[in-house]
C-alpha positions in Angstrom: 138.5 -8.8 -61.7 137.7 -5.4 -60.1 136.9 -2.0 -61.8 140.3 -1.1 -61.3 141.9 -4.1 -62.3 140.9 -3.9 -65.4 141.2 0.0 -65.8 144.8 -1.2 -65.1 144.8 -4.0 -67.4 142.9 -1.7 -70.7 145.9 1.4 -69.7 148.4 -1.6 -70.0 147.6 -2.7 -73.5 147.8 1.1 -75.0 151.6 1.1 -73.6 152.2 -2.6 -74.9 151.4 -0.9 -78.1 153.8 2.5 -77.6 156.5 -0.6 -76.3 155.5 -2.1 -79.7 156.9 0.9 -81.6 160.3 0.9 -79.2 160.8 -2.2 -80.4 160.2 -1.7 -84.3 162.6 0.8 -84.4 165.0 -1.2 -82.9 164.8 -0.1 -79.3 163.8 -1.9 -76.3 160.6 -2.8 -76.5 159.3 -0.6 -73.2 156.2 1.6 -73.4 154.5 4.4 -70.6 152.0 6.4 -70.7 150.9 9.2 -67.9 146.9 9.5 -67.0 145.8 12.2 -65.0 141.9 12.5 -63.9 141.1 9.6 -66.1 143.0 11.0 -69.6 146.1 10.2 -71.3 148.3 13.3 -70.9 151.7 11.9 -71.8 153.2 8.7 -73.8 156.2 7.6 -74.9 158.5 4.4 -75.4 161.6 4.1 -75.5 164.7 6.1 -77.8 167.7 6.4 -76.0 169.6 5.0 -79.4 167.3 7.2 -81.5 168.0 10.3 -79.8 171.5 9.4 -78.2 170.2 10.2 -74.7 170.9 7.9 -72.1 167.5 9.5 -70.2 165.2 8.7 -73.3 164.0 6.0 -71.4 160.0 5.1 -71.9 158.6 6.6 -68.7 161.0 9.6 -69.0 159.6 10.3 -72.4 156.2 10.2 -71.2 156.9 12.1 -68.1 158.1 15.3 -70.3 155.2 15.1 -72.9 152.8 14.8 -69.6 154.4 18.1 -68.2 154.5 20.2 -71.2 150.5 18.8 -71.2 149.6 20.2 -68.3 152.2 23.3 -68.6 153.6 21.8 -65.0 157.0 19.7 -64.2 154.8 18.5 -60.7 152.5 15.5 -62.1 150.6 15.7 -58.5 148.2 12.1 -58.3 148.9 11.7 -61.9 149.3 7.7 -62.7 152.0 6.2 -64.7 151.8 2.8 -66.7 155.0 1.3 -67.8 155.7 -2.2 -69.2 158.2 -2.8 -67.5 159.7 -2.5 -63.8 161.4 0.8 -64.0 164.5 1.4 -63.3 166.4 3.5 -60.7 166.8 6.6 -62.6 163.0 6.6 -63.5 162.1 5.8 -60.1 163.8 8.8 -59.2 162.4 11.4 -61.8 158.8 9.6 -60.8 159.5 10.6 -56.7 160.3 14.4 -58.5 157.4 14.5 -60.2 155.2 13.8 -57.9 153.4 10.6 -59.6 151.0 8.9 -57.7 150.9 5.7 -58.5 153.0 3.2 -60.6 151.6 0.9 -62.5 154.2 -2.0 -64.1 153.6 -5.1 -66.3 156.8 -7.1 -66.2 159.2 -7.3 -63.1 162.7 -6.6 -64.1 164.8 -8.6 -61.8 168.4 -7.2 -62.2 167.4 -3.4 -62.4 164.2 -3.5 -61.3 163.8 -0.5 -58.9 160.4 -0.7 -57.2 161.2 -4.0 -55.4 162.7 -6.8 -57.7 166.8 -5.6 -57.9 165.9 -2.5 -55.1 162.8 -0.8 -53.7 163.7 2.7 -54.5 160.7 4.3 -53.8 161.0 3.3 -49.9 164.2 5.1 -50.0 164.0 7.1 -46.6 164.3 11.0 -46.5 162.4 10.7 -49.7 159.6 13.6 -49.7 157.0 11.8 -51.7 155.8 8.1 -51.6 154.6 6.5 -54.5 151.6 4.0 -54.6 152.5 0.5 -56.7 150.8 -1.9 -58.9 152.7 -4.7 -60.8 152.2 -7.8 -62.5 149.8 -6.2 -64.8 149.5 -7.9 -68.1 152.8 -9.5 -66.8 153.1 -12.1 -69.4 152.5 -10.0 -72.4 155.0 -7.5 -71.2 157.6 -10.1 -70.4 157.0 -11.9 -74.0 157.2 -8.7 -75.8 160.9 -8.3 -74.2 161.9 -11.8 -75.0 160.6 -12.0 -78.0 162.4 -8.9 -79.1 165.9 -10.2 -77.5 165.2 -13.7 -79.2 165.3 -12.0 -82.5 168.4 -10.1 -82.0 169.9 -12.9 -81.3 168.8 -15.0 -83.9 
């Protein structure tokens, strides 16, 4: 396993635990953090029933608590690490922000937007490119989501 690999693989496990708390409070399990030169500098999970806003997704979340970090809506090189595939809307605010790179545990095959359901950020006419990672940590990602719909279906 490379350096970064398991840079990856350590930044994976602290949103695994922010997806943790999604899923405690009875939202979909799906946690993100931002890092920028090496530091956390935004996290969140997901609370779109908490918060009754359709946007509240994890990565969104984590986005806003990154800019109000760094007092700047541009996240310039920043990376973000998300248990899950993003979706399209995410994918979008990511591309506005400026993110660097993606970094995503679980692919999300029917929403999916860096590749499984649409590759998004290959869009053309898009003004920023964004650098992506997934797979990482794949399995616990993905069991963390099952898990969690196995329940509310029990």
């Amino acid at each position: 396993m490379s350096d970064g690999a398991a840079v990856h693989e350590s930044w994976m496990r602290l949103a695994l635990a922010l997806a943790a708390r999604a899923g405690e409070s009875g939202e979909v399990p799906v946690g993100a953090l931002v890092i920028l030169d090496g530091q956390v500098v935004g996290e969140g999970w997901n609370q779109p029933i908490a918060t009754s806003d359709p946007t509240a997704h994890a990565e969104i979340v984590a986005m806003r608590a990154a800019s109000r970090a760094v007092k700047n809506y541009r996240l310039s090189g920043a990376t973000l690490v998300v248990t899950v595939e993003p979706c399209l809307m995410c994918v979008g605010a990511m591309v506005h922000a400026r993110i660097g790179t993606v970094v995503y545990g679980a692919p999300e095959p029917r929403a999916g937007a860096l590749g499984s359901a649409i590759a998004a950020h290959d869009t053309p006419g898009l003004n920023h490119r964004l650098a992506v990672a997934g797979g990482v940590l794949a399995d616990d990602c993905r069991a963390l989501i099952q898990t969690f719909f196995k329940e509310r279906r029990a």
